[in-house]
C-alpha positions in Angstrom: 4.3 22.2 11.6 7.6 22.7 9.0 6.6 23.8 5.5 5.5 21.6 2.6 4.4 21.2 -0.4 1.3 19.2 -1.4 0.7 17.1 -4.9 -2.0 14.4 -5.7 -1.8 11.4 -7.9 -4.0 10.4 -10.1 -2.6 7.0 -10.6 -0.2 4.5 -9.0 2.6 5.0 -11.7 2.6 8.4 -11.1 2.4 8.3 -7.2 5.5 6.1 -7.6 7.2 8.1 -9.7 7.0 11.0 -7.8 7.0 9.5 -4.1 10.5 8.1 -3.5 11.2 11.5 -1.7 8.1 12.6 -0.7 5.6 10.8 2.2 2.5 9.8 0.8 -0.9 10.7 2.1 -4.3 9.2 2.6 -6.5 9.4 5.7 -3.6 11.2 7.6 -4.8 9.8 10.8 -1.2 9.4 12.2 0.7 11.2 9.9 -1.1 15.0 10.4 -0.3 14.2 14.6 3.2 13.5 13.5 3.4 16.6 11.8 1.5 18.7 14.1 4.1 17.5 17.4 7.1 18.4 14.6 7.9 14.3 15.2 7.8 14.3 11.2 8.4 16.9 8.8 8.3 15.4 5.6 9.0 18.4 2.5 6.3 17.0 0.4 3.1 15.1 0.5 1.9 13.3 -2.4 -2.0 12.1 -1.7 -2.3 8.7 -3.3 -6.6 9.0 -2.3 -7.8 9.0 -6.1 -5.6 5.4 -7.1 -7.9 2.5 -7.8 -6.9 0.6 -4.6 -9.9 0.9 -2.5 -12.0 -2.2 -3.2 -12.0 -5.4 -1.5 -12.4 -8.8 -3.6 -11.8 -12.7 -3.0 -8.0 -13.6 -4.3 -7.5 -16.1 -7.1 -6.0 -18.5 -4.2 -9.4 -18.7 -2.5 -8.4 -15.5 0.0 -9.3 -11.9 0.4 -7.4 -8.7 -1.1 -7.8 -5.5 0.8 -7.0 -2.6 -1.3 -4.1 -0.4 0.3 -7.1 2.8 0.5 -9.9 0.7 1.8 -10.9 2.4 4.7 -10.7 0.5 8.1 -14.6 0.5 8.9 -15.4 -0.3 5.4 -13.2 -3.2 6.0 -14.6 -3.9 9.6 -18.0 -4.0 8.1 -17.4 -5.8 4.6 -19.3 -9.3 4.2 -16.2 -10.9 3.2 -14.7 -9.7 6.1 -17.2 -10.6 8.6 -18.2 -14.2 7.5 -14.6 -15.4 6.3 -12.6 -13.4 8.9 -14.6 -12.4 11.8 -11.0 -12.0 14.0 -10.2 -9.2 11.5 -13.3 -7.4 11.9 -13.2 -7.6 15.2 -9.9 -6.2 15.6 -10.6 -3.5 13.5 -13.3 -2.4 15.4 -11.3 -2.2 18.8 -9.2 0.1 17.7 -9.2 4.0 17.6 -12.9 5.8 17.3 -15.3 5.4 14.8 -14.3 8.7 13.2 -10.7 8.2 12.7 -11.8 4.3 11.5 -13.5 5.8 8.9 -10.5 8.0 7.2 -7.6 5.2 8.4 -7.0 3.3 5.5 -5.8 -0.6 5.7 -2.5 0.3 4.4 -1.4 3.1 6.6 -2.7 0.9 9.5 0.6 -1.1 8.7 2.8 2.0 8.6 1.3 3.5 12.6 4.4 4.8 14.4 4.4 4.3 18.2 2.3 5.9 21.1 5.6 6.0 23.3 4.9 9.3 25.5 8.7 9.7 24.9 8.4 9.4 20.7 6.2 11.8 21.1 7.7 14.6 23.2 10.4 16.4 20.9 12.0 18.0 24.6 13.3 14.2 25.5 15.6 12.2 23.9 14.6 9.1 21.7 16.4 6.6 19.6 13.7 6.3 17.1 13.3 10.2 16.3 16.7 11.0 16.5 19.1 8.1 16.2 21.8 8.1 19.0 20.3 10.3 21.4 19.5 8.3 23.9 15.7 6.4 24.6 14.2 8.5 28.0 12.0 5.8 28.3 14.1 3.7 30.0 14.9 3.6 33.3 11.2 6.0 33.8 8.0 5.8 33.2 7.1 2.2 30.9 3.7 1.1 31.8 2.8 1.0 28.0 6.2 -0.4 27.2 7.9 -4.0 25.4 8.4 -6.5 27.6 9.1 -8.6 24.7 11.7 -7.9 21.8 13.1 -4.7 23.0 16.8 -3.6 22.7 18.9 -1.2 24.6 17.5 1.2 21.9 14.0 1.3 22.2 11.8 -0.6 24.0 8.2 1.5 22.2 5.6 -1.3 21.3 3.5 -0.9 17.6 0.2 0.5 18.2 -2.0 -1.3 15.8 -4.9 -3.9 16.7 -5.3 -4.5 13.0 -1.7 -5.9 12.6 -2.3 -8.3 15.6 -5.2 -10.1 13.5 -3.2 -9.9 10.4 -0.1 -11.5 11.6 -2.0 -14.4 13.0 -3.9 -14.2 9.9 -0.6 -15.3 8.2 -1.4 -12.2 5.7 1.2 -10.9 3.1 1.7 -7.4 2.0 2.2 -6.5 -1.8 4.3 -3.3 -2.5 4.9 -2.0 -5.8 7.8 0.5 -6.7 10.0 2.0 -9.4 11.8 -1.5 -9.5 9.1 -3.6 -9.7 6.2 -5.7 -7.3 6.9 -7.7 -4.7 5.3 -9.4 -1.7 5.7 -9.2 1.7 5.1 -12.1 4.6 3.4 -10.4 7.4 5.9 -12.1 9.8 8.7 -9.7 7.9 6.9 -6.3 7.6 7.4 -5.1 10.7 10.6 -5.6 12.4 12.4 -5.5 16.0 14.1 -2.1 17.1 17.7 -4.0 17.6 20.3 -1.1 16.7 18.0 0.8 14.0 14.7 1.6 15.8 13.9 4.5 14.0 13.1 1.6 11.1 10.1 0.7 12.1 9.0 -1.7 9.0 11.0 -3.3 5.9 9.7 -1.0 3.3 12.4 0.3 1.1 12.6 3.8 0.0 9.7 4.3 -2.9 7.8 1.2 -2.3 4.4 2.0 -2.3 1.6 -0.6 -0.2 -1.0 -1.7 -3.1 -2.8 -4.9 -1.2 -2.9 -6.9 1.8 -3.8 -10.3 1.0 -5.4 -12.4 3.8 -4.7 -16.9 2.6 -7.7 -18.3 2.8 -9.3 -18.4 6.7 -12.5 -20.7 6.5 -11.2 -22.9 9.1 -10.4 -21.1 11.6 -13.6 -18.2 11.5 -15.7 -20.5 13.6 -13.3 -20.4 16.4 -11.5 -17.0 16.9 -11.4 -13.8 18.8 -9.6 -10.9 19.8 -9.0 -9.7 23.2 -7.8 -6.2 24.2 -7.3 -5.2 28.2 -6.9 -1.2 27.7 -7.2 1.7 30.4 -10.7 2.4 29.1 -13.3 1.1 27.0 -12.7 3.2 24.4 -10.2 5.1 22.1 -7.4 3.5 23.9 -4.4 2.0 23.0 -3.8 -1.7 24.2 -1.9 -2.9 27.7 -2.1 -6.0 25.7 -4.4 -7.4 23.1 -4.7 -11.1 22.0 -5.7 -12.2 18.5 -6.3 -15.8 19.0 -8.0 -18.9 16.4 -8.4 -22.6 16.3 -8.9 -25.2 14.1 -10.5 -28.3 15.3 -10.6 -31.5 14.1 -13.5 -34.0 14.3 -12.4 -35.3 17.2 -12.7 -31.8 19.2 -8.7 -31.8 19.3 -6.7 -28.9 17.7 -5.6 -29.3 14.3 -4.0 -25.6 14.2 -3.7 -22.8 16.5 -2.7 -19.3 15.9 -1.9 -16.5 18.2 -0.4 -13.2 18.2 0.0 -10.5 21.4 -0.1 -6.7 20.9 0.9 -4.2 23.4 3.8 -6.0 24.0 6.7 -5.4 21.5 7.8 -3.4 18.7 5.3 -5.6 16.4 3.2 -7.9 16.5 4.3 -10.9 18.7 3.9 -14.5 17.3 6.4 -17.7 18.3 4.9 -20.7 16.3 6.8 -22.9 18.4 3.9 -21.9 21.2 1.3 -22.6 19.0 2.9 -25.9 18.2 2.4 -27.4 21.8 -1.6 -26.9 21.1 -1.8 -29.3 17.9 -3.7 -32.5 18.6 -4.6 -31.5 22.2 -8.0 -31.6 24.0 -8.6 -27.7 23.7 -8.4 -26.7 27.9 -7.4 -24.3 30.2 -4.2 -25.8 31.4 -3.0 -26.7 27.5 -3.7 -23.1 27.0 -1.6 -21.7 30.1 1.5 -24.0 28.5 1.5 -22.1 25.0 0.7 -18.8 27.4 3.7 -19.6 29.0 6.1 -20.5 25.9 4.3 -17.5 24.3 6.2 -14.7 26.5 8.9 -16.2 27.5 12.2 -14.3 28.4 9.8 -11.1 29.1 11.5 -8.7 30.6 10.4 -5.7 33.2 10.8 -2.1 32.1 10.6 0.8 34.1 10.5 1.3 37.7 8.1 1.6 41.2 4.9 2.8 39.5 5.7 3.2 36.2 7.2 -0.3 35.9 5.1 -2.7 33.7 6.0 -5.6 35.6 1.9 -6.2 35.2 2.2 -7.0 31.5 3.8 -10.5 32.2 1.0 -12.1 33.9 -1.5 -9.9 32.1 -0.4 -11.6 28.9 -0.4 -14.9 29.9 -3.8 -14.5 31.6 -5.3 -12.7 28.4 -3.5 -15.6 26.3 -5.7 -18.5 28.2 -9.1 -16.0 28.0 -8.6 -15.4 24.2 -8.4 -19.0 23.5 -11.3 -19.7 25.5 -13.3 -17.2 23.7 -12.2 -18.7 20.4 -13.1 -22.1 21.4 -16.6 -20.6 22.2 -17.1 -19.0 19.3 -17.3 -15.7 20.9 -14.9 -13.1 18.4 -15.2 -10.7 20.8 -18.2 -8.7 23.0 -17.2 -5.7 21.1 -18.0 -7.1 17.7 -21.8 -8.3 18.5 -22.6 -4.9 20.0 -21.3 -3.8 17.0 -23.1 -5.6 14.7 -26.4 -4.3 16.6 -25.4 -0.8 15.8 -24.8 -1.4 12.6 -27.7 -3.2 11.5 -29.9 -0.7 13.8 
């Protein structure tokens, strides 16, 4: 680990002030590993912990606000969570351990950098550590790899399950800097790795994440879930994960669909043109296998022999059908009624 130097904030002015060259700090979850492999080596840390943005409170549009430092279980576990969005919690709660869910905050959740084994090893090449040097995963071993929205720069997928629910959440993120407040859409935080994949988000330089705002979600908590097909049942990152939810009308047609993949691209994946083809249809298996379909198209293979993933094409449209199916049941997801049991236990 490089040499740094450590401040604290006691407020957001002051973390603003003093974080425009400087990486800011809270649960660390990702940031320490960084560190430790040498990926990052940031000369100063400025831990933003003690700013009021931990709480979690209805917006005056009728939605929720998730303070930037509101820890990921807390937010898993919150009423307002669970009864107005269920697809959240559940997310949430099929990610990472228990331990590292309760020091990841909501806001570094946006800000994950990739799993790629290739990011990670500083001995191998990779466009997104050090621009121009080549990306080693190409070409090898991709069975966690994009098969969607990659470039012949990078072709690492974002890690999150939290971002899946929030971008079919439609959710904004508010950022506050030297220069003033703005909001983000969701659809525009992250972005593809094109020519630049060492950008992994739209943040400029300074800009500090204060909220996430989730619009309001009544009508589609009834029928939602998330779906996540991983190596193991735990503590693993996704092959592909599914955050799916309908709205139906009183007719039992759908009104409104959402769906995002994970696992499958440099961000979350969401083409509202799919979603489209499922307004004001009978809510079936074979309706749901077209907006599969239109979902992942142009998909390409990476990788080669056994470390192609080939797998992830009809794995995603597979999951895509299952998710649905689970949201028009009602059931959010196994995970999150086990869950509940624990909890309440």
């Amino acid at each position: 680990m490089s040499p740094f130097t450590f401040d604290a904030a006691a407020d957001t002015a002051t973390a603003i002030a003093r974080g425009r060259d400087a990486a800011y700090i809270a649960g660390g979850t990702n940031l320490l590993d960084l560190m430790k492999e040498g990926v990052a080596r940031p000369q100063r840390l400025i831990d933003i912990n003690a700013l009021p943005l931990a709480t979690i409170e209805p917006s005056p549009n009728g939605g929720l606000l998730l303070g930037a430092l509101a820890r990921n279980a807390a937010t898993a576990y919150h009423p307002l969570v669970r009864d107005g969005y269920p697809l959240l919690a559940a997310a949430i709660l099929s990610g990472a351990s228990p331990q590292i869910r309760n020091m990841a905050t909501d806001g570094g959740n946006l800000l994950q950098r990739t799993r790629c084994y290739y990011f990670y090893d500083t001995g191998t090449p990779c466009n997104k550590r050090a621009p121009g040097s080549g990306c080693s995963a190409i070409g090898n071993l991709a069975r966690q790899h994009a098969i969607l929205g990659a470039s012949a720069h990078c072709i690492a997928t974002h890690p999150s399950d939290m971002c899946v629910a929030l971008a079919a959440l439609e959710a904004i993120v508010h950022v506050e800097s030297s220069t003033g407040r703005r909001s983000i859409p969701f659809v525009d935080f992250h972005r593809l790795p094109e020519d630049h994949p060492d950008i992994d988000n739209t943040l400029q330089p300074g800009e500090l994440i204060t909220h996430i705002e989730l619009p309001p979600a009544q009508a589609f908590a009834p029928h939602s879930a998330y779906l996540k097909i991983r190596e193991r049942a735990s503590y693993a990152f996704a092959l592909v994960s599914v955050a799916a939810a309908l709205q139906l009308d009183s007719d039992g047609r759908i009104a409104q669909a959402r769906i995002a993949l994970g696992g499958v691209a440099h961000k979350p994946w969401r083409r509202p043109e799919a979603e489209v083809l499922l307004h004001g249809q009978h809510p079936e298996s074979t309706v749901f296998a077209k907006a599969a379909e239109a979902l992942i198209a142009g998909a390409q293979v990476q990788g080669r022999s056994l470390g192609s993933n080939a797998f992830k094409i009809p794995m995603a449209q597979r999951a895509v059908v299952r998710a649905l199916e689970m949201a028009l049941a009602g059931q959010t997801s196994m995970l999150l009624g086990s869950a509940n049991k624990g909890q309440n236990a």
